[in-house]
N, C-alpha and C positions, 0 to 999 in steps of 0.2 A: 257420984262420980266427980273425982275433980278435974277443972279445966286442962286436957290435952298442952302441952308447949312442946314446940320444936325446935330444931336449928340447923340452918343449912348452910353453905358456904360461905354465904353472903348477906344470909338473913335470920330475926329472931322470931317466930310467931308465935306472938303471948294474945291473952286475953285484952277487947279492948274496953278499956277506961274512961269512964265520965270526963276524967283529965284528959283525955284524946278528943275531946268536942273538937277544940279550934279547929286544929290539923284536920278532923275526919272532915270538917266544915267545909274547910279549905277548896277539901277535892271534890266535893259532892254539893256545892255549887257552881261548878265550874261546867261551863255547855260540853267542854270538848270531852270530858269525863261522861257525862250523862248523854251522851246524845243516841249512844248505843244502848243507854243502863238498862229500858225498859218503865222509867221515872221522869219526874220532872226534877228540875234542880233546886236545889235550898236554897232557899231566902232567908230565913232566919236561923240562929246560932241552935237555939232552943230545938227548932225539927233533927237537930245533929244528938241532940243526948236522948230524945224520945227515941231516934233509931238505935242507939246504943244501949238505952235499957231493954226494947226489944231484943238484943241479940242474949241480952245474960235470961231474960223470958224464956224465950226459945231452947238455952242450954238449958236451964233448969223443968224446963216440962221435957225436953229429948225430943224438940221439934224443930232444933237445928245446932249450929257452933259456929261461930264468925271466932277470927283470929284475926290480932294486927297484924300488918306486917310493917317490921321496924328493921333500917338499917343497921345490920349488926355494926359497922364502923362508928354510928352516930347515933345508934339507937331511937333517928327520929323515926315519926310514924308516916309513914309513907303511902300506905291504904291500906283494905282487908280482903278477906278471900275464907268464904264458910260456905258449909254443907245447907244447904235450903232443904225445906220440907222433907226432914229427915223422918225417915220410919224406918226404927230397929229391928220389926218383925216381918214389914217386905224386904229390908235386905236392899231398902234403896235411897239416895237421895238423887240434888242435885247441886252441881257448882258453881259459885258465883264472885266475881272477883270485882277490885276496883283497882287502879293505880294511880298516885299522881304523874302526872306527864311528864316531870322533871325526871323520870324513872324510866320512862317507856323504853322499848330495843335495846335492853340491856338483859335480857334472860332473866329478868329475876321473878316475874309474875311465872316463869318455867319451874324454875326453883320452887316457888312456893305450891303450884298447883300438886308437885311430883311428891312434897313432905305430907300434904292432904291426902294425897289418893294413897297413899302408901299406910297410911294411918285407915282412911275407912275402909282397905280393903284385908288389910293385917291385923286392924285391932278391933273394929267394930265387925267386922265382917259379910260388909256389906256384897252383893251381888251388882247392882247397876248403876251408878254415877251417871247422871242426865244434865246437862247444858242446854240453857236456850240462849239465843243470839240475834242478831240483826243478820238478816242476809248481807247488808252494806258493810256489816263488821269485820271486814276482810281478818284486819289482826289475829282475833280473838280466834274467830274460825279458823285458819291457818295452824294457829297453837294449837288447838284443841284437836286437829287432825293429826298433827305431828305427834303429840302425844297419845294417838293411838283412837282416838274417838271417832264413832263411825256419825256421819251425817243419814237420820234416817226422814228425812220429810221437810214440809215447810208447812205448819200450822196457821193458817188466814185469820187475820185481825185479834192477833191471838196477844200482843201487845198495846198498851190504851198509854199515850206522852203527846204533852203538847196538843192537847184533844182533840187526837186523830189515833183512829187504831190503825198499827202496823200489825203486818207478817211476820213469824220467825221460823226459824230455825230450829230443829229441836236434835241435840247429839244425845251419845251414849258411849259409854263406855262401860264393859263387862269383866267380872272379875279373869273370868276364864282368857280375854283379848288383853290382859294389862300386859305390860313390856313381861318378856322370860326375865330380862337383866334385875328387872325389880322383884318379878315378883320368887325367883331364886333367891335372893336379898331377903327378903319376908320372912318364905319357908325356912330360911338355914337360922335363922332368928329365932322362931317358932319353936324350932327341935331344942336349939340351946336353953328355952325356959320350960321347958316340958321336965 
């Protein structure tokens, strides 16, 4: 299977590259980036291409897909946003995003979430899309409602950072509950390659 790429109004999401170390570095030692991630933050350059070669890992066993997400204006690398613990035969994964701050409240981690789900629910055909979060992660949870995701629970010490386990959050989102507008969009897609 080769690597998915999309494109969305404002964005490019390709595959990410060893040559994306610095930039991915950048944002994933940064506290204000990580404080919600579930992680501790990078200290060295080197933990930034072990997690990148883990994601081409992951594509190539179909145990997950990380995508950059690059300003289409400038094509820098901004952050990523992939399907975690993906399984093609439950029909499920779950989502996971990053952004640089220089980016934040600009809809575009919206953008990017909406080219994802759109893809695992039209192409892969997946059934549940699962999010975990920090209860304090207002942002993220707010998004992730808005986009349709129900808040089913709060899993205890279910997160280990800063060696102390936290609480989450745990969303979902189902094929059957994704927006009519999109998934009209899909099906009328669908028929045209049939």
């Amino acid at each position: 299977m080769d690597f998915p790429i999309f494109e969305t109004e404002r964005l490019h999401l390709n595959n990410v590259e060893e040559e994306d170390m610095t930039a991915f570095f950048d944002i994933m030692s940064r506290e204000e980036v990580i404080s919600y991630y579930g992680m501790d933050a990078l200290v060295h350059p080197e933990e930034a291409v072990e997690i990148i070669r883990s994601f081409h890992t992951n594509f190539n066993f179909k145990r997950g897909m990380r995508w950059a997400i690059r300003s289409k204006e400038t094509n820098e690398f901004i952050g990523t946003i992939g399907l975690n613990n993906l399984n093609l035969r439950a029909k499920k994964a779950e989502i996971g995003y990053e952004l640089h701050p220089d980016y934040w409240r600009q809809g575009l981690m919206q953008e990017a979430i909406i080219a994802v789900l759109r893809y695992a629910f039209a192409e892969l055909d997946l059934y549940r899309i699962g999010a975990v979060t920090f209860p304090e992660n207002t942002s993220s949870n707010q998004l992730l409602e808005k986009l349709g995701f129900t808040l089913e629970g709060r899993l205890r010490g279910y997160l280990y950072q800063r060696n102390h386990s936290y609480d989450a959050f745990v969303f979902s989102l189902l094929k059957t509950e994704w927006p009519e507008w999109d998934r009209a969009t899909a099906n009328s897609k669908e028929e045209g390659e049939a």
